[in-house]
ROROPA-828707 format. One record per residue: x, y, z of N, C-alpha, C, O, CB in turn; residue in one letter. Coordinates in steps of 0.1 Angstrom, whole numbers, padded with zeros to 4 digits, always signed. Each point is the difference from the previous one (the first is absolute). Glycine has a CB too. Layout:
! ROROPA-828707
XYZXYZXYZXYZXYZA...
//
This chain:
! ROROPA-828707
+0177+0256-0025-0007+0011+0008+0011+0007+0008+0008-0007+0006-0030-0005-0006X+0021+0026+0002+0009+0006+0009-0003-0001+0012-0009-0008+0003+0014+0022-0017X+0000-0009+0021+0001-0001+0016-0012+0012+0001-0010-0003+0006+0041-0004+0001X-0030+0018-0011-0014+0011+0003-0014-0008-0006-0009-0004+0007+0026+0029-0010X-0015-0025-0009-0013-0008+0000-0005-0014+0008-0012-0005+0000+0017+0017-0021X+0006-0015+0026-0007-0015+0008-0003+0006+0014-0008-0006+0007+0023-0016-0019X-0009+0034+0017-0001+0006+0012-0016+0005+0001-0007-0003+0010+0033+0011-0009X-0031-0001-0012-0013+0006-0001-0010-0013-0003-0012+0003+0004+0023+0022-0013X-0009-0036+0004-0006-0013-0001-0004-0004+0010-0013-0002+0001+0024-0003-0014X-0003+0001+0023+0005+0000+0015-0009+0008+0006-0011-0005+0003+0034+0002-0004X-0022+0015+0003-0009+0008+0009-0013+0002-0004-0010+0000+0007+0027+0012+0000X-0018-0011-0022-0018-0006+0000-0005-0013+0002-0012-0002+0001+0010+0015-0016X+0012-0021+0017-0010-0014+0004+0001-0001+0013-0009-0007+0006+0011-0007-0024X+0005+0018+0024+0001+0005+0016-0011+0005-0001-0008-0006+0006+0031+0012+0000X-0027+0003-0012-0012+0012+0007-0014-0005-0008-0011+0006+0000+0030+0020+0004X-0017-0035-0009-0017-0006-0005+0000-0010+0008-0011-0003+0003+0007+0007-0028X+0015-0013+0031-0005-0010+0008-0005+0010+0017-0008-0003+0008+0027-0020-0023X-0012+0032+0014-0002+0008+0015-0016+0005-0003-0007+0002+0010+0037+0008-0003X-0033-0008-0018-0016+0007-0005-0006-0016+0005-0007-0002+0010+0011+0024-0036X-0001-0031+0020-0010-0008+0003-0002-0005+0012-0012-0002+0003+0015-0003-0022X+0004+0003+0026+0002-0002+0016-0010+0008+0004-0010-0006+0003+0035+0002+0000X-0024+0020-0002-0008+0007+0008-0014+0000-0007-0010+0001+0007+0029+0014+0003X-0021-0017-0019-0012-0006-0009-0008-0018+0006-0009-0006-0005+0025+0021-0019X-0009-0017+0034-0002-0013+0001-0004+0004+0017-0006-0008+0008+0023-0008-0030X-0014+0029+0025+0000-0001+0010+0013-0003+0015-0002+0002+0012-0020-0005-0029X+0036-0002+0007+0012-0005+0006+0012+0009+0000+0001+0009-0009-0009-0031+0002X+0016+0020+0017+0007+0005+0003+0017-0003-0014+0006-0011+0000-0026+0010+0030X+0023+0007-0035+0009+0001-0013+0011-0012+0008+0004-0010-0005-0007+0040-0008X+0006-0026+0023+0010-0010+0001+0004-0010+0002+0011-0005+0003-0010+0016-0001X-0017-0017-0003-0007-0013+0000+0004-0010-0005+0002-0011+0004-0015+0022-0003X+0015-0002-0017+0005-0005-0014+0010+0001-0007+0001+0011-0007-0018-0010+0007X+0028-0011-0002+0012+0002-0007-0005-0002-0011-0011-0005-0003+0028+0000+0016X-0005+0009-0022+0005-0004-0017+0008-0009-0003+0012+0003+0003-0014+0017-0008X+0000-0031+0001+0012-0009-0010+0001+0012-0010-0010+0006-0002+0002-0035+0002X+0021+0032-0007+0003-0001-0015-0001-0009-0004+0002-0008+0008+0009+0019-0009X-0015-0019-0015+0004-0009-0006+0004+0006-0005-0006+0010-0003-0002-0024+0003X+0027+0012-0006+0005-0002-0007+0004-0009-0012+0010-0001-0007-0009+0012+0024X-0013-0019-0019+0007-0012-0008-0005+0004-0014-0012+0004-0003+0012-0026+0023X+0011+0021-0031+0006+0001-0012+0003+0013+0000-0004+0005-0010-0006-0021+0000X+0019+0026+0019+0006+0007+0001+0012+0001+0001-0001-0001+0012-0014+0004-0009X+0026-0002-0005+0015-0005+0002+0005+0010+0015-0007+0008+0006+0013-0014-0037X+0009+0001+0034+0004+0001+0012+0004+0022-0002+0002+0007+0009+0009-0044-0003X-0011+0042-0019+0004+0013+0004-0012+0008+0005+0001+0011+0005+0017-0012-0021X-0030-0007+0013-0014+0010+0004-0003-0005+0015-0006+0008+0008-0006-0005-0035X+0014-0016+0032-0001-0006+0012+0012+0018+0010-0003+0008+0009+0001-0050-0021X+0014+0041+0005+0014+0007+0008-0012+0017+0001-0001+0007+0011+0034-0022-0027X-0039+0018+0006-0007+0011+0001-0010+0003+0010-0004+0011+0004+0009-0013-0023X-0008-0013+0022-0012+0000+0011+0003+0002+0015-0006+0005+0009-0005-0021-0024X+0027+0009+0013+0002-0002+0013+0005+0013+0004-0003+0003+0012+0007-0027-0013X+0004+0033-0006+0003+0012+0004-0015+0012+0004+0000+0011+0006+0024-0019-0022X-0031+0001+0012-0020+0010+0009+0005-0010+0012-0001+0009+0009-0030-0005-0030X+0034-0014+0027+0002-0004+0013-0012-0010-0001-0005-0002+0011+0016+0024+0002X-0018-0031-0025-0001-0015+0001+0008-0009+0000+0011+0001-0006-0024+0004-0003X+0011-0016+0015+0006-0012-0001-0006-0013-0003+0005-0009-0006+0007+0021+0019X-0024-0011-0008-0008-0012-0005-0005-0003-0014-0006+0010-0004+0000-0007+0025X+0006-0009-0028-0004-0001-0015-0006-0015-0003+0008-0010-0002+0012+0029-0005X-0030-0020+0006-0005-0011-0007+0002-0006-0018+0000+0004-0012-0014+0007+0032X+0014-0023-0013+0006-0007-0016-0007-0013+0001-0003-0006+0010+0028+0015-0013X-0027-0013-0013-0012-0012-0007+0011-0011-0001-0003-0012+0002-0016+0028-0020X+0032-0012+0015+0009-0012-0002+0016+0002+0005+0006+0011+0000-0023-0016-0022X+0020-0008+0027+0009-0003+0008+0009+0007-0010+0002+0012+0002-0010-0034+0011X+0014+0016-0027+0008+0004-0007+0008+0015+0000+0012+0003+0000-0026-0021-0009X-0005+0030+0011+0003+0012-0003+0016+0000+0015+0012+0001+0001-0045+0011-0014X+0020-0015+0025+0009+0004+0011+0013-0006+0001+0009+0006+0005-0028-0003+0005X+0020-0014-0015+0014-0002-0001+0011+0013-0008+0009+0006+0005-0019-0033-0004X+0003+0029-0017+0008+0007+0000+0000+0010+0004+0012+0004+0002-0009-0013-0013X-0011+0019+0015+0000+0009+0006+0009-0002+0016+0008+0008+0003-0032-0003-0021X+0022-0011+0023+0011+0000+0009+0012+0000+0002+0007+0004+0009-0020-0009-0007X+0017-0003-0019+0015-0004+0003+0002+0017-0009+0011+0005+0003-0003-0042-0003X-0013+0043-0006+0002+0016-0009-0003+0009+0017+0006+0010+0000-0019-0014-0035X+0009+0003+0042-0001+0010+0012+0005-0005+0011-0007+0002+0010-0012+0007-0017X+0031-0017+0009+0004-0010+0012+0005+0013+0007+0007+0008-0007-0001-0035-0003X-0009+0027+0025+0005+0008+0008-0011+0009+0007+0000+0004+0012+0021-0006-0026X-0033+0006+0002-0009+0008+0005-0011-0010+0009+0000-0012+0000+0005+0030-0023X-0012-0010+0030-0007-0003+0011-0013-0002-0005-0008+0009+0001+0022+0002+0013X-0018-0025-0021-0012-0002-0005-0007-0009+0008+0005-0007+0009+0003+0011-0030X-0020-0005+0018-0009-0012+0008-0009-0004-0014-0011+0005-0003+0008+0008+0033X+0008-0022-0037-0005-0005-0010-0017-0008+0004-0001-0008+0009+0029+0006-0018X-0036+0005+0003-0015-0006+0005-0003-0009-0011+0000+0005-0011-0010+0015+0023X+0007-0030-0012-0005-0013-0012-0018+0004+0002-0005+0000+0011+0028-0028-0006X-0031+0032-0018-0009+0001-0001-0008-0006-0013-0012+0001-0004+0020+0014+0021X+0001-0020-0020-0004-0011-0011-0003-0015+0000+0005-0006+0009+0004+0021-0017X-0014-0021+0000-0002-0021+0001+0013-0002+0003+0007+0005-0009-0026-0014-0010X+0026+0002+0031+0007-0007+0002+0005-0012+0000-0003-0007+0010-0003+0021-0005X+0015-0021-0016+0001-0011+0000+0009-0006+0012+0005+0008+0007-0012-0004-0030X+0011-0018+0027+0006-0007+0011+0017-0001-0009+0009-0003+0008-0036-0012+0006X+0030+0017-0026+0013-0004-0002+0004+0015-0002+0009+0002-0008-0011-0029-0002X-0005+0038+0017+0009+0016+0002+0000+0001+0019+0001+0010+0006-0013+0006-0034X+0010-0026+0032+0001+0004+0017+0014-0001+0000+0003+0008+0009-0024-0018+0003X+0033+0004-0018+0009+0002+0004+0005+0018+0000+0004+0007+0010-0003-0035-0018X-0004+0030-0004+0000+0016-0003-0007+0010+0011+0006+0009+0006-0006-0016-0030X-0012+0005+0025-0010+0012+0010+0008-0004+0012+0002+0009+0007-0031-0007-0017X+0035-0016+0014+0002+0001+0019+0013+0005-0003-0004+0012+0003-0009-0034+0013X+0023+0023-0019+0010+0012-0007-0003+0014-0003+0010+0008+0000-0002-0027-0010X-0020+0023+0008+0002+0011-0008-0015+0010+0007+0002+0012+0003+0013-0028-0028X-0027+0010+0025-0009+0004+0004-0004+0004+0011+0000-0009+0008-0001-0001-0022X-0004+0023+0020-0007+0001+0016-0009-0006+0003-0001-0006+0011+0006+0023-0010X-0016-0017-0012-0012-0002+0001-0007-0007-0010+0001+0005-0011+0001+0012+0023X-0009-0029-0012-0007-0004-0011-0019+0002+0006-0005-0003+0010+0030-0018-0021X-0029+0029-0003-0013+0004+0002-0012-0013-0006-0012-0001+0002+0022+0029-0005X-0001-0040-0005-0009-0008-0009+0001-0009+0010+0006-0009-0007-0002+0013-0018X-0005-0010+0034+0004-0015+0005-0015-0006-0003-0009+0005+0006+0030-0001+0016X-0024-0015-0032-0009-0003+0001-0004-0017+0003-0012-0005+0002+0012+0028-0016X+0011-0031+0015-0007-0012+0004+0019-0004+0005+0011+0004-0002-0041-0011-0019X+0022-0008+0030+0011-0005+0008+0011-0004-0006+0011+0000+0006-0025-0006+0007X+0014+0002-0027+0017-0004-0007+0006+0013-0002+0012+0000-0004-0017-0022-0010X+0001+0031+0014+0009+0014-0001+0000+0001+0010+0011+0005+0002-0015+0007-0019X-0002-0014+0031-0001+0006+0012+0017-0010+0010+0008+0004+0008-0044+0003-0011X+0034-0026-0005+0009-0006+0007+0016+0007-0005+0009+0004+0008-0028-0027-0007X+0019+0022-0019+0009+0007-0004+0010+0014+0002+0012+0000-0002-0026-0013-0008X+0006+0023+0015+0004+0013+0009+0007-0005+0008+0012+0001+0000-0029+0010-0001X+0008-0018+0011+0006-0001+0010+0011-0010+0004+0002-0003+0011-0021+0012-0008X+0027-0015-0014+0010-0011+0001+0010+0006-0001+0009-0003+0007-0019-0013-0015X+0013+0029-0003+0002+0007-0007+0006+0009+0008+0012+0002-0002-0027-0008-0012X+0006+0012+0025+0001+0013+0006+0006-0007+0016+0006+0007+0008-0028+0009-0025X+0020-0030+0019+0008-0005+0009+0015+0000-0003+0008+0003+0009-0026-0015-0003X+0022+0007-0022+0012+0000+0003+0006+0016+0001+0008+0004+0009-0007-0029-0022X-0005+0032+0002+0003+0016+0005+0003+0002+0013+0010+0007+0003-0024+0000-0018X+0006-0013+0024-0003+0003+0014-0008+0016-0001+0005+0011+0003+0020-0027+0007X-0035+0015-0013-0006+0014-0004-0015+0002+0007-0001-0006+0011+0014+0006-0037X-0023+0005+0023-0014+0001+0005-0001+0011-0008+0008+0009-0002-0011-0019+0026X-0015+0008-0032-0005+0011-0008-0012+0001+0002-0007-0010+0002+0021+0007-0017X-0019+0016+0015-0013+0001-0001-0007-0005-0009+0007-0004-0009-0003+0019+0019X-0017-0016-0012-0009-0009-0010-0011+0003-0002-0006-0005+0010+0016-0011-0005X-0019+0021-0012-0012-0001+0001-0011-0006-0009+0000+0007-0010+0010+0009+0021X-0019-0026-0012-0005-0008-0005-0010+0006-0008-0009+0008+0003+0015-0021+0015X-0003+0008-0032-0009+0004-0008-0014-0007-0005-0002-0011-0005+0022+0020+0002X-0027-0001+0006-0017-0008+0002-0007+0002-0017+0002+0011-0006-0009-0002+0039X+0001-0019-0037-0006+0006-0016-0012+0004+0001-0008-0008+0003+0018-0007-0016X-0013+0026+0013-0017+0006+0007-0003+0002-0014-0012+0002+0001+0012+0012+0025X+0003-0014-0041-0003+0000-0012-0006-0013-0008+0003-0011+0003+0014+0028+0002X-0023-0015-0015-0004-0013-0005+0003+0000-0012-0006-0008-0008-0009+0004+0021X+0027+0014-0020+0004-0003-0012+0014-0014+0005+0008-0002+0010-0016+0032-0023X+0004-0035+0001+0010-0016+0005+0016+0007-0003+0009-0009+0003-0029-0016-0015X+0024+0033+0009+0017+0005-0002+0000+0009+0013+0010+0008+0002-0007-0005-0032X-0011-0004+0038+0004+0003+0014+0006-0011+0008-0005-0011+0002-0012+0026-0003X+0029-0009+0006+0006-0011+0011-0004+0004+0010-0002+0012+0002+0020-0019-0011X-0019-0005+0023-0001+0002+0012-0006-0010+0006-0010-0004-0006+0011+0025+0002X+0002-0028+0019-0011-0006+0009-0013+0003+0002-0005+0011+0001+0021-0013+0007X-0023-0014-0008-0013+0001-0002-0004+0008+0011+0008-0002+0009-0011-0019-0022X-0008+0030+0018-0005+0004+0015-0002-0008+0013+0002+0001+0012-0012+0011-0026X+0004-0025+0001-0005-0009+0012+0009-0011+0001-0003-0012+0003-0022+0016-0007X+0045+0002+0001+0007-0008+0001+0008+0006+0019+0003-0005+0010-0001+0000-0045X-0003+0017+0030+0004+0006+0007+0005-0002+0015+0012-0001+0002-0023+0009-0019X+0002-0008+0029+0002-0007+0010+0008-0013+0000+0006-0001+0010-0025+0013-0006X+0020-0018-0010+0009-0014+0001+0014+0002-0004+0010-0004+0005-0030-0008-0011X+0015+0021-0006+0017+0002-0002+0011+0011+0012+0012-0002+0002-0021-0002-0030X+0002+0013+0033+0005+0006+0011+0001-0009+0011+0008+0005+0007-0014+0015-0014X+0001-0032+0013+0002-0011+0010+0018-0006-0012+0011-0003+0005-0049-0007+0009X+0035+0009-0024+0012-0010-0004+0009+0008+0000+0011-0005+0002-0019-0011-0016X+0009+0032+0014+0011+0007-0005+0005+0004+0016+0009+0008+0000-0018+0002-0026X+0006-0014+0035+0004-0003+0014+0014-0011-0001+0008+0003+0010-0035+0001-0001X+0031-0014-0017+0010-0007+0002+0010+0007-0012+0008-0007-0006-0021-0017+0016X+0011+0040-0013+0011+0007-0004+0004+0009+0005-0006+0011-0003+0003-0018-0012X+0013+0006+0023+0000+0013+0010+0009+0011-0007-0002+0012+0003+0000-0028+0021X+0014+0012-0036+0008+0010-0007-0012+0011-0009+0004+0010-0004+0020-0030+0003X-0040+0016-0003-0011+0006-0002-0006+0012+0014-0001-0002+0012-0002-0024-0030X-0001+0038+0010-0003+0008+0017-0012+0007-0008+0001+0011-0004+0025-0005+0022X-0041-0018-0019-0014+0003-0005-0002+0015+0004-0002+0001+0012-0008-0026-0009X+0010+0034-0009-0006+0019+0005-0018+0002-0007-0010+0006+0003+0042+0010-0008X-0030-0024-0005-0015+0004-0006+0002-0005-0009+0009-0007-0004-0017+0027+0011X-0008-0013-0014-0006-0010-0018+0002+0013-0012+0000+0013+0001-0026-0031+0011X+0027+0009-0021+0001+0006-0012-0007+0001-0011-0002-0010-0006+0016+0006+0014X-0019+0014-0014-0011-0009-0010+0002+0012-0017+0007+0010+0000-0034-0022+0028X+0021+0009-0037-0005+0001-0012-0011+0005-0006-0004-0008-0008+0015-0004+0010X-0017+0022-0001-0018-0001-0003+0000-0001-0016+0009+0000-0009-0021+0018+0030X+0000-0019-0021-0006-0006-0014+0001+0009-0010-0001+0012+0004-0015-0025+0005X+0019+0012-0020+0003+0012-0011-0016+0004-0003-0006-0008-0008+0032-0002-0004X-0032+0020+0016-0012+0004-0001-0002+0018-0002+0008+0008+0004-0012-0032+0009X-0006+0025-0021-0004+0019+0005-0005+0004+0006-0003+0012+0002+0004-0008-0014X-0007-0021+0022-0015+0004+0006+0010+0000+0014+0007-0009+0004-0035-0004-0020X+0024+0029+0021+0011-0002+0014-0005-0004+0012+0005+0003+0011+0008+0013-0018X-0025-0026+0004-0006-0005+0013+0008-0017-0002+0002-0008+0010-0030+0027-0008X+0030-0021-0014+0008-0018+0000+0011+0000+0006+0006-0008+0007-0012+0002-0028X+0011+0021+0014+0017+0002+0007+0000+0002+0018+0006-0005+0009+0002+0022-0035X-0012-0013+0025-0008+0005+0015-0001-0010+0010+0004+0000+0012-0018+0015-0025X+0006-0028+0005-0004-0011+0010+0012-0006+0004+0003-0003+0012-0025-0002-0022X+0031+0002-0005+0010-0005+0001+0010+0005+0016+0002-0009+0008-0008+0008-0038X+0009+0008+0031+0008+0011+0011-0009-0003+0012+0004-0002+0011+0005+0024-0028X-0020-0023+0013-0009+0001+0015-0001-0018+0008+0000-0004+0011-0019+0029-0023X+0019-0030+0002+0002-0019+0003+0014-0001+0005+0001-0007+0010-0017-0004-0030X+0028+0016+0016+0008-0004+0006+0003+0007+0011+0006-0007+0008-0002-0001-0026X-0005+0019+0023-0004+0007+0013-0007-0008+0014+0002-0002+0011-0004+0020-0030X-0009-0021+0009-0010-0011+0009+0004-0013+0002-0004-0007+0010-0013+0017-0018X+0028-0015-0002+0009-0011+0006+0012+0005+0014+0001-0004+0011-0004-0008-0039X+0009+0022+0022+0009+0000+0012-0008+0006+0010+0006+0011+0002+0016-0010-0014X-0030+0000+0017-0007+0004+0010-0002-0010+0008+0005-0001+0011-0013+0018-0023X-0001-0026+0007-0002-0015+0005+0011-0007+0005-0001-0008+0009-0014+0006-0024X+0031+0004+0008+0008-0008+0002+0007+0009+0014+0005-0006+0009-0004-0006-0037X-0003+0024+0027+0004+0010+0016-0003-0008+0007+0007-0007+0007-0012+0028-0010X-0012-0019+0002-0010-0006+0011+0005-0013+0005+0000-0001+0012-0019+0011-0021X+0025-0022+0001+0006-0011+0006+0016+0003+0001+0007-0008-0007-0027-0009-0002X+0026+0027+0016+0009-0001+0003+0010+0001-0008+0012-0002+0005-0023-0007+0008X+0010+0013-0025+0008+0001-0010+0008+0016-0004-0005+0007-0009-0011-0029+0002X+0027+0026+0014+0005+0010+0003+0005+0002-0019+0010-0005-0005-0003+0003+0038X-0018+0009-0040+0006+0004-0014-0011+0015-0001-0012+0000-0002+0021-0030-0011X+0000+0038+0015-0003+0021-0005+0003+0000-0010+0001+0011-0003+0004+0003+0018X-0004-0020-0021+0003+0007-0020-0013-0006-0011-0004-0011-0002+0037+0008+0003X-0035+0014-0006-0010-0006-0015+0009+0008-0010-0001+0012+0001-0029-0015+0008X+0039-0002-0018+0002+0004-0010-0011+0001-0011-0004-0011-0005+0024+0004+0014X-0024+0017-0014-0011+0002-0013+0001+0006-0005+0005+0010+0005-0018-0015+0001X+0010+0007-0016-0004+0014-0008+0016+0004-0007+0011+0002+0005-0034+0010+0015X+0017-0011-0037+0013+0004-0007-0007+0016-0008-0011+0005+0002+0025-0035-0006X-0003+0034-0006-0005+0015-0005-0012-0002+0002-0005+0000+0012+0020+0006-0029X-0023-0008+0007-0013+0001-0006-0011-0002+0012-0011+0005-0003+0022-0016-0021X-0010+0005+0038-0012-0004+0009+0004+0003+0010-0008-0002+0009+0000-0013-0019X+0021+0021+0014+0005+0001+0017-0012+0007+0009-0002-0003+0012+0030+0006-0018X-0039+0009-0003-0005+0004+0010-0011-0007+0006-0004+0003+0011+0012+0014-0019X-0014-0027-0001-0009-0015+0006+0010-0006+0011-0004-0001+0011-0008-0007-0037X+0025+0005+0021+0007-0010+0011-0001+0009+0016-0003-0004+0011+0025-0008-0031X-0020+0022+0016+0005+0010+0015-0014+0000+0002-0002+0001+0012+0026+0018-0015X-0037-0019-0005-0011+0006+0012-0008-0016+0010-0010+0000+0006+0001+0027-0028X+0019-0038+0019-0005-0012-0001+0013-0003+0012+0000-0010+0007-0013+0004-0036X+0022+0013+0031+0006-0004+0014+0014-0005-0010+0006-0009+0007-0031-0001+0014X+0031+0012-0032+0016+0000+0000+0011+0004+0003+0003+0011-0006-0012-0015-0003X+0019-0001+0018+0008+0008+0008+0011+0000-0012+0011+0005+0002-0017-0010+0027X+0005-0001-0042+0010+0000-0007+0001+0007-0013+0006+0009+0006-0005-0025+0006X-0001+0019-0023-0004+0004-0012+0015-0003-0009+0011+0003+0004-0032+0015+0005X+0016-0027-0024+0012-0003-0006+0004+0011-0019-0005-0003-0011-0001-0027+0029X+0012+0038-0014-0006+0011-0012+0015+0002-0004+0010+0002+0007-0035+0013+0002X+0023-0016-0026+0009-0006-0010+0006+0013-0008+0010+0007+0000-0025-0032-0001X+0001+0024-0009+0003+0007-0013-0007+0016+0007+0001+0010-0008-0006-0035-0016X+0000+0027+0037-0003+0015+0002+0010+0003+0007-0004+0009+0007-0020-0008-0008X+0036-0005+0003+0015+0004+0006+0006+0002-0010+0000+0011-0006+0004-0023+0023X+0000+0002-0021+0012-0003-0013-0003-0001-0016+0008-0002-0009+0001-0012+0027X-0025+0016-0018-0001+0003-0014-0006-0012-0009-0001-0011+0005+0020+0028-0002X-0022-0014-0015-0005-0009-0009+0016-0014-0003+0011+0003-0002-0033+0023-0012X+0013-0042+0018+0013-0004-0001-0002-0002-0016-0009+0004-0007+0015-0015+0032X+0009+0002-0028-0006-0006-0014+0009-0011-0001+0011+0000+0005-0018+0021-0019X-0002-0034+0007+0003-0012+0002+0009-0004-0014-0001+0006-0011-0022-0011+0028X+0030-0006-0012+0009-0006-0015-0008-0006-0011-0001-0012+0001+0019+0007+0013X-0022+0010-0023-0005-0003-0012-0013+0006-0003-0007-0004-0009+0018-0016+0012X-0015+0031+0007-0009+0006-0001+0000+0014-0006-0010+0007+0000+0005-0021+0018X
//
């Protein structure tokens, strides 16, 4: 993809998430954009960054590796938004700003051993499974509270908010609930004291459910950067 066409990509998903916002009643700058970049290589990432992004979301450690060591020097903030395994923490506390998947305490001890020796601190936000297809990852709801008491003995971890998945549906009241349960968790968890402002939700296909449901985040892929295409596909 050229640089003009990802520019005009860019400013329409800019301006359908800014539609949905005032459609929700919210103020546009409420709500950022992730790019996902992942299965895009590092010359279309270099394209993005020249519109003045830097953040880019990615499913696998690997990509970001290489993509970092092909863009070393540029000013990235790599985002992990994919299943996380515990034998890539060495990689994300090296490489990552932010992980969006953190879903249970052996990835959570792992990070943070990891990101001690770095000597580092990363933001994190906890991904909740509000879906009931079983190829959904994420913490149970009613795990929730406990595991934010345990994620207190990781202080290189800096909890901002939840993350979630909705259900692959057409009916946009399932998708809908989905976005609205996890809202209603971090709400509760405010209420006890739990300083986390972020709901990451909503990708192409549903952001304007996520945004009318209270997402300060939106993660949008293939309506930036285009149709991907997979190896063997």
């Amino acid at each position: 993809m050229d640089t003009s066409s990802l520019a005009a990509n860019w400013a329409d998903v800019r301006r359908r998430v800014d539609d949905a916002c005032r459609a929700a009643g919210r103020d546009p700058a409420e709500v950022s954009v992730l790019p996902v970049s992942k299965t895009f290589g590092p010359d279309v990432v270099r394209s993005a960054l020249s519109l003045g992004l830097h953040r880019f979301g990615e499913n696998k450690v690997q990509e970001i590796r290489e993509k970092a060591a092909a863009l070393a020097g540029e000013a990235i903030e790599w985002v992990v938004i994919g299943h996380l395994q515990t034998n890539k923490a060495k990689d994300v506390a090296r490489l990552a700003s932010e992980v969006q998947s953190l879903d249970r305490l052996e990835l959570a001890e792992a990070l943070h051993h990891r990101l001690d020796i770095e000597g580092r601190q990363i933001d994190v936000l906890i991904q909740v499974k509000t879906a009931s297809e079983e190829t959904k990852q994420g913490l149970a709801e009613e795990d929730l509270p406990g595991f934010l008491e345990r994620l207190q003995a990781f202080p290189s971890l800096r909890v901002r908010g939840l993350m979630t998945l909705a259900t692959l549906s057409d009916d946009p009241e399932e998708v809908r609930a989905c976005f609205r349960r996890l809202r209603e968790l971090r709400d509760r968890c405010v209420a006890e004291g739990h300083d986390m402002p972020r709901l990451s939700m909503g990708m192409s296909g549903d952001f304007p459910l996520a945004i009318a449901e209270g997402a300060t985040e939106v993660r949008i892929g293939s309506a930036i950067f285009g149709r991907r295409s997979y190896p063997g596909v």
